[in-house]
C-alpha positions in Angstrom: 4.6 -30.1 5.5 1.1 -31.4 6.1 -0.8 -34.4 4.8 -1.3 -33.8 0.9 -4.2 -33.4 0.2 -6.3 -33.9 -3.5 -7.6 -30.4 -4.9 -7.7 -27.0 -3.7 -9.3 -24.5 -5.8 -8.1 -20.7 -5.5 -11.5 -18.0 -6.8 -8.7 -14.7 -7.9 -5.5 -14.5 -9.5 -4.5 -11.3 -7.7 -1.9 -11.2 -5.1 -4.0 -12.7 -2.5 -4.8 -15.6 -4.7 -1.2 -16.0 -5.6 0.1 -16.1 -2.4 -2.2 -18.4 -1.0 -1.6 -20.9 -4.2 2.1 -20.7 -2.7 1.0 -21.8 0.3 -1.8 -24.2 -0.7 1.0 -26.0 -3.2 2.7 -27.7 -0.3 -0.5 -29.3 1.2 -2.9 -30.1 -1.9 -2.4 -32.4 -4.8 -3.4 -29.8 -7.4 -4.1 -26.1 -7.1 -6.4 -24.6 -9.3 -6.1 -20.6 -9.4 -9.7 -19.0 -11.6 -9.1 -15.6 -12.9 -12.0 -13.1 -14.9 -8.9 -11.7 -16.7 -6.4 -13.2 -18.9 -3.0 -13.4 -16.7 -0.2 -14.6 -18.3 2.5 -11.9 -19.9 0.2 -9.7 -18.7 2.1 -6.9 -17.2 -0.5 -4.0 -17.5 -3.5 -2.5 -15.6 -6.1 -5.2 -15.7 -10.1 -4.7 -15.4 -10.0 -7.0 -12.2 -7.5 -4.9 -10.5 -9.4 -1.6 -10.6 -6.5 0.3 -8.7 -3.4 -1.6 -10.3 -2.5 1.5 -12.7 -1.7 4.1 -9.2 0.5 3.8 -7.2 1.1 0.4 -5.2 3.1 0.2 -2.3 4.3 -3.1 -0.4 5.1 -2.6 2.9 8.5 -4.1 4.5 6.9 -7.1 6.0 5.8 -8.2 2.5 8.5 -7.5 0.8 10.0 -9.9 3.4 7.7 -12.7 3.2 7.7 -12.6 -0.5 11.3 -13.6 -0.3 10.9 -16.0 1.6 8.2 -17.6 -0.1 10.2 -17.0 -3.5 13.5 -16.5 -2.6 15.8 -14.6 -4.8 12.7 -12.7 -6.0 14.1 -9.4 -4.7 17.5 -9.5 -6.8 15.2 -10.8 -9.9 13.3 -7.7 -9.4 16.6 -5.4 -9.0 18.1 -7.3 -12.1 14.9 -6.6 -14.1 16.1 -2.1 -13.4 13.3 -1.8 -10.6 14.3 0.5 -8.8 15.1 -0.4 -5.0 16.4 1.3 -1.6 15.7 1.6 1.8 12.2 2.4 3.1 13.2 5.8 5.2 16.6 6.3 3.6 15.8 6.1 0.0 11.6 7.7 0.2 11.2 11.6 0.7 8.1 11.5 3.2 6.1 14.7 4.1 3.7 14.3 7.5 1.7 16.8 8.3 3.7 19.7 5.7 7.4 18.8 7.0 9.8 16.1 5.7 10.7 13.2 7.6 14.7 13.0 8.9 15.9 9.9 6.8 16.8 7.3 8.5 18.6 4.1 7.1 16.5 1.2 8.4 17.8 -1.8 6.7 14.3 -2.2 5.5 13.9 -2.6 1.4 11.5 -0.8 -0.7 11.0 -2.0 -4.3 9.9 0.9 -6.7 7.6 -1.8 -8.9 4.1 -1.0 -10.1 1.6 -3.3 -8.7 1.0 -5.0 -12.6 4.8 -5.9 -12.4 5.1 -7.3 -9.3 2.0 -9.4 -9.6 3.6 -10.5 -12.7 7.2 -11.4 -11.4 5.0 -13.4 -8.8 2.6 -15.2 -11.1 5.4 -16.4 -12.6 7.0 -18.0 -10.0 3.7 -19.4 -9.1 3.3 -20.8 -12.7 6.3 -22.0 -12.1 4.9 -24.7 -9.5 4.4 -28.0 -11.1 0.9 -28.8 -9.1 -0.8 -25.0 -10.2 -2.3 -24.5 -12.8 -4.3 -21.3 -13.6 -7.8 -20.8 -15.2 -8.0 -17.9 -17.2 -10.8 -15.5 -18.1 -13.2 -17.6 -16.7 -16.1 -15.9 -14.7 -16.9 -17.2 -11.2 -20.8 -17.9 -10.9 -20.6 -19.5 -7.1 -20.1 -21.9 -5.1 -21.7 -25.7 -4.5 -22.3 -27.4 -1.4 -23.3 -30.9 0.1 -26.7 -31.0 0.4 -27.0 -30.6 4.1 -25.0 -26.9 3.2 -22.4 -27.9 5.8 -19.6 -28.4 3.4 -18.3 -26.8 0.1 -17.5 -29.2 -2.9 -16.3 -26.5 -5.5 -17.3 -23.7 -7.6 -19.3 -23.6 -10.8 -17.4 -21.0 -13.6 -17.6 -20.2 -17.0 -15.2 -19.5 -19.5 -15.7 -16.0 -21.5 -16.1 -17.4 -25.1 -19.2 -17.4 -26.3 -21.2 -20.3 -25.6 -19.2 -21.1 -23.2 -21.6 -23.6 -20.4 -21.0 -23.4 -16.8 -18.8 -26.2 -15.2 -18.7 -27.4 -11.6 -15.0 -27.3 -10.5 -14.7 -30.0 -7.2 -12.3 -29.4 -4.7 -11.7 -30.2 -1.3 -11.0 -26.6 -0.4 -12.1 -23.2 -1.5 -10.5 -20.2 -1.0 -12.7 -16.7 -1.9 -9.4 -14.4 -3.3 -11.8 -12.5 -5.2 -11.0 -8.9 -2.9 -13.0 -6.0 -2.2 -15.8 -7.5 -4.6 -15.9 -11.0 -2.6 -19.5 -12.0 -3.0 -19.0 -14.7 -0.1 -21.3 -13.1 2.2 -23.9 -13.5 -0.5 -23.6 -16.9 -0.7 -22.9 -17.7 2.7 -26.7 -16.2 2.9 -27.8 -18.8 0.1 -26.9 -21.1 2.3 -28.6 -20.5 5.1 -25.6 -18.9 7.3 -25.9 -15.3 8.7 -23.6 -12.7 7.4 -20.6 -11.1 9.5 -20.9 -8.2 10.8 -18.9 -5.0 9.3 -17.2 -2.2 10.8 -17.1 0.6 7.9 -15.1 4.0 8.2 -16.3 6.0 5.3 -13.5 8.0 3.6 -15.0 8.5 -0.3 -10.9 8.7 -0.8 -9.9 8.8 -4.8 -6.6 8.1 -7.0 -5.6 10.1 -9.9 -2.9 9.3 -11.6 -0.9 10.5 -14.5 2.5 9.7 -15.9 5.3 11.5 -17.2 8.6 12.0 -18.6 10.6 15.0 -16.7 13.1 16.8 -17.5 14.8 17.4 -14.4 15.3 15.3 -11.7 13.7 15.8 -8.4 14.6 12.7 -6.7 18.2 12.5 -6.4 19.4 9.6 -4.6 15.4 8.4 -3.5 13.0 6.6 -5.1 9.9 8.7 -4.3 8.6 11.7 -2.9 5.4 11.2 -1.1 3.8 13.8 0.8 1.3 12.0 3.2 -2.2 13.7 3.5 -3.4 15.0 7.5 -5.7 16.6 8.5 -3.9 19.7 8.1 -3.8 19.2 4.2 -5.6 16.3 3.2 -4.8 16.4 -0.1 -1.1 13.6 -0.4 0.7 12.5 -3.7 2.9 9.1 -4.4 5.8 9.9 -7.0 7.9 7.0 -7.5 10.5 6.4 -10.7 9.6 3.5 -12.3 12.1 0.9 -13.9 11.4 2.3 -17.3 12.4 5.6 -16.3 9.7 7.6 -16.7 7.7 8.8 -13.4 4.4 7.8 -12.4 2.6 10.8 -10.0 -0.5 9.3 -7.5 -2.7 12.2 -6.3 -4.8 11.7 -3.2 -7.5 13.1 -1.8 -10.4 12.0 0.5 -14.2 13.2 1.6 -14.7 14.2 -1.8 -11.9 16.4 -2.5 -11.1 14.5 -5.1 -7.8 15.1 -7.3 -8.9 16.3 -10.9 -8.8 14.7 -14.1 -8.6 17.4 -16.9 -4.9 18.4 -16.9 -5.4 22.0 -15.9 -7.0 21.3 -13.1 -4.7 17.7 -12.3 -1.8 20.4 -12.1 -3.5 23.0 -10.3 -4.3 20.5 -7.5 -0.2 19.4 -7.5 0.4 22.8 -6.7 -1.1 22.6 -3.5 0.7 19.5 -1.9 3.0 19.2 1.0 6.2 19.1 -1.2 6.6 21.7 -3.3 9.3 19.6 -5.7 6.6 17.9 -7.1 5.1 20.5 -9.2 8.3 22.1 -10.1 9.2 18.5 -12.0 5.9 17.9 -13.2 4.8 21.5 -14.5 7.6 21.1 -17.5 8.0 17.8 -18.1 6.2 15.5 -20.9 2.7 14.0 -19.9 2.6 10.1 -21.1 -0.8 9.8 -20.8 -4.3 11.0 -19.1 -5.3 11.2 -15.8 -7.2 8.6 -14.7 -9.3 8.0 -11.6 -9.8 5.2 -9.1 -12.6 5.4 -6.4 -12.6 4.0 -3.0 -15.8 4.9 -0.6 -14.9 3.0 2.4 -12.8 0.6 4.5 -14.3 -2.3 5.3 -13.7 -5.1 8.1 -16.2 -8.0 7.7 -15.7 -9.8 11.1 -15.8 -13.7 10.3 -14.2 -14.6 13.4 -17.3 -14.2 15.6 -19.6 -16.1 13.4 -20.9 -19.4 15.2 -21.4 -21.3 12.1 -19.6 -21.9 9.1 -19.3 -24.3 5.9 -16.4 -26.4 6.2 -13.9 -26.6 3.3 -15.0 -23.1 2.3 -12.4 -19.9 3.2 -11.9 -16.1 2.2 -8.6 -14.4 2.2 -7.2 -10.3 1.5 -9.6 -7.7 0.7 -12.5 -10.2 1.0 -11.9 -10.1 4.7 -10.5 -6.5 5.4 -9.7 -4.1 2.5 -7.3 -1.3 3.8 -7.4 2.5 2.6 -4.9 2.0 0.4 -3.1 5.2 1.4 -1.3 3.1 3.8 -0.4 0.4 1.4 -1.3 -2.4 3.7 -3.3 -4.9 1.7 -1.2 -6.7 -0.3 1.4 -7.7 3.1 -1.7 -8.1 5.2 -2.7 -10.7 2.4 0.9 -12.2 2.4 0.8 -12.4 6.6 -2.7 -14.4 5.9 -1.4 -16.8 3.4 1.6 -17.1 6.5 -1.1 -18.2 8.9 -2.6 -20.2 6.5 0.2 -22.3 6.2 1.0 -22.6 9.4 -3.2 -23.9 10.1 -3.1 -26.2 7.8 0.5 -27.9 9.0 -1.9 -28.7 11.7 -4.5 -30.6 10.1 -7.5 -30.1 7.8 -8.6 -26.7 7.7 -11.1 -25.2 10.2 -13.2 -22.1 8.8 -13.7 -20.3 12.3 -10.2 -21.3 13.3 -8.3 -19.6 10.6 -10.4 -16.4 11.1 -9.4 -16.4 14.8 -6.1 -16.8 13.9 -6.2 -14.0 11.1 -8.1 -12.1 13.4 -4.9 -10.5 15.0 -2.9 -10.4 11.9 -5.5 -7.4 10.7 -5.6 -5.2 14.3 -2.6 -3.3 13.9 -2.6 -2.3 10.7 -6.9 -1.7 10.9 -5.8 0.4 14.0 -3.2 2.0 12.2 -5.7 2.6 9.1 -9.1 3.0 10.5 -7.5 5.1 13.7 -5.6 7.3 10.8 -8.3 8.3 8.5 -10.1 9.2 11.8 -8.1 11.7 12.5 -9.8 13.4 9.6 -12.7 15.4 11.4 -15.0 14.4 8.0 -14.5 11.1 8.6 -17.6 9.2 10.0 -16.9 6.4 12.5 -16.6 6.1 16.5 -13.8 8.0 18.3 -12.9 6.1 21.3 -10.7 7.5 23.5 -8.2 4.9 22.5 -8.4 6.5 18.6 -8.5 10.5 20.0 -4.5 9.6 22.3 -3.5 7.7 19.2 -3.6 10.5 16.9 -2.6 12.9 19.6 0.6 10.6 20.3 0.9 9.8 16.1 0.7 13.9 15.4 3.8 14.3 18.4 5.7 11.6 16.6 5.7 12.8 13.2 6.8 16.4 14.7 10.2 14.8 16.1 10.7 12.2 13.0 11.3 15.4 11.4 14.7 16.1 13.4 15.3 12.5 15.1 16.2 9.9 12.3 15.5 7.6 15.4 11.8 8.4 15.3 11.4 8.1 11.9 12.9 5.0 11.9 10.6 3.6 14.8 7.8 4.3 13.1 8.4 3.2 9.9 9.5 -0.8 11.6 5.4 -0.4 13.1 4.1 0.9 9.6 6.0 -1.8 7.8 3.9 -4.3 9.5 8.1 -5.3 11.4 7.3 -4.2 14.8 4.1 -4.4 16.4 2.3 -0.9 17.8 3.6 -1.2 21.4 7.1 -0.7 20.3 6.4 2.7 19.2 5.4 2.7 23.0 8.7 1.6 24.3 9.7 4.3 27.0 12.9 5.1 24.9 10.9 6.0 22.0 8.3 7.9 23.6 11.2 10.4 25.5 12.7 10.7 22.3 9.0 11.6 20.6 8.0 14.2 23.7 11.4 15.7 23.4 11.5 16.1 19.7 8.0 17.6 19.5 8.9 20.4 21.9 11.8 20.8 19.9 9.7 21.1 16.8 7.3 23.3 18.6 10.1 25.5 19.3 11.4 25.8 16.0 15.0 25.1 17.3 15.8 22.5 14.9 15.1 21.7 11.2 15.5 19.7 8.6 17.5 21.1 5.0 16.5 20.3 1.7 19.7 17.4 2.0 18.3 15.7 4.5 20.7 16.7 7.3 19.9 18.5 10.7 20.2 22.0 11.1 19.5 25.1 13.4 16.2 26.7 12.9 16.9 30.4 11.8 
């Protein structure tokens, strides 16, 4: 544990914010987390969480760090009737129109919408005897020395009316306000440049609609989720939530977007990659609307190769690098920040440009794995190196053989779990067993039945 320090002040309740209070509870005094929306017993969609009511996924690597941070959260979750199982074992997954082969990875998947995980979390977090949250209380900006070298706090105000703005001191400031983060604006107030951006356009949306069915689909897994390609762009995310009703995420990107009037909601169900999907859905009991979520683009603001930078002042999650969140990386991305965050300030007062260096390399692999995905899209705008144009080539290969080799399937889900890194896909085992399977595939000398098990192609 570091020197404790006297007050650290958190801008976002969200998971990002969460998670670094976690962290920031074993170094500061007092942690202060400031939230827009009301938080506690919430355990609904919330305004500042745009996305929260589709579909959330948390890849393995945050699922683990979450129990470490918290342990015994995963059995409170369980013990709550969230639904859990493995991550290739117990998910149907459709890759370019053909199911994965299962494989049993040992790595856990937690059927919990994104409003009730945040909420198990919050609570541990409340739980902390030095955090205390601010709630529904608007964030206004930040304050500096008068030099502008250093941070001192952040002036909010509370949402009553006639509420005045206060100045909140701190000795640190962490921006975990997400995809909205307005710390590039003030960094400009300041007198600091910007960071550059890399932006890969993919005008994706969510719609998403809930139901009670009358049959069940699922059997022993806890989703079905046919991924979009290139091939069919249009992908789904159909878990079985705790309450056990079933919550149905369409997907579709460059402006194909999925519908919201029911007719047409169904119509475009019809035309996924798993067929299942609209058999359980086309008789069973809507519990609500559809609703749509809009995301335009992916966005990596580049921090790291600024020269200058106020001390005491950092931004973490979204703020940083927000994730097409088809791939479901930003809420472990955020949790292998607040990691790193930790870890920096075990080794003294906390350097701006520092921790982006560090963070730097958290966000390649899964920005590669993102950013070099949606590229694969020929609608998508952004620069194909010929690093991006093998990637897919080898990606396209592998999903062909995880359909017959629970091996490959396996492999790839450890990288897309944020486990492994992306040379272990690489590994020479891996890649005969990827050339040999695709051929295979190619062939049509194996297949994979409706239970999951191998078979000879007719």
């Amino acid at each position: 544990m570091g020197n404790v320090r006297n007050r650290a002040l958190v801008l976002g309740g969200g998971m990002a914010g969460l998670l670094t209070a976690r962290v920031l509870s074993e170094s500061y005094a007092e942690v202060v987390v400031v939230d827009r929306d009301a938080l506690a017993g919430v355990r609904e969609p919330r305004r500042g969480v745009p996305h929260g009511r589709h579909a959330h996924a948390l890849l393995a690597r945050g699922q683990q760090i979450l129990e470490e941070l918290f342990p015994g959260l995963e059995r409170e979750l369980v013990d709550s009737g969230i639904p859990a199982g493995d991550l290739a074992g117990n998910l149907r997954w459709y890759f370019n129109g053909r199911r994965l082969a299962p494989a049993k990875t040992g790595l856990t998947s937690v059927s919990a919408t994104r409003p009730v995980l945040e909420a198990h979390v919050r609570a541990r977090v409340s739980a902390l005897p030095n955090v205390r949250f601010l709630e529904e209380h608007a964030i206004r900006g930040i304050e500096s020395t008068p030099d502008r070298s250093r941070v001192v706090g952040a002036t909010v105000q509370a949402a009553a009316e006639g509420s005045a703005a206060e100045l909140i001191e701190a000795d640190l400031v962490v921006d975990a306000t997400g995809r909205g983060s307005r710390a590039t604006v003030w960094l400009e107030e300041l007198g600091y440049a910007r960071p550059a951006e890399e932006r890969i356009k993919v005008d994706l949306a969510y719609t998403t609609r809930h139901y009670r069915l009358d049959s069940d689909p699922y059997g022993t897994d806890l989703s079905i989720n046919p991924v979009a390609s290139p091939a069919n762009p249009r992908g789904a995310f159909f878990p079985k939530l705790a309450d056990g009703s079933s919550q149905l995420s369409l997907t579709g990107i460059l402006g194909d977007h999925p519908p919201t009037d029911p007719d047409g909601f169904l119509a475009f169900v019809k035309t996924l990659a798993a067929p299942e999907i609209y058999e359980a859905v086309r008789t069973a009991e809507p519990l609500d609307d559809p609703v749509t979520f809009r995301y335009p683009a992916s966005v990596r603001r580049r921090y790291e190769k600024l020269t200058r930078f106020p001390e005491a002042l950092l931004v973490i999650g979204d703020g940083v690098c927000s994730f097409n969140p088809v791939y479901g990386q930003g809420m472990t991305v955020a949790a292998l920040e607040a990691y790193a965050l930790r870890d920096h300030l075990r080794d003294g007062d906390p350097r701006p440009l520092a921790f982006f260096r560090a963070i730097s390399p958290i966000i390649d692999s899964p920005w590669e794995i993102s950013a070099g995905g949606d590229l694969g899209f020929p609608g998508v705008e952004g620069p194909r190196t010929l690093k991006v144009r093998m990637g897919n080539a080898f990606m396209a290969k592998l999903h062909a053989a995880a359909t017959i080799d629970p091996v490959v399937t396996e492999a790839f889900f450890r990288v897309a779990g944020l486990v492994d890194p992306m040379p272990a896909l690489m590994r020479p085992s891996v890649v005969l067993r990827v050339l040999r399977g695709a051929k295979r595939v190619a062939a049509g000398q194996s297949i994979v039945d409706d239970q999951g098990s191998l078979g000879r192609a007719a």
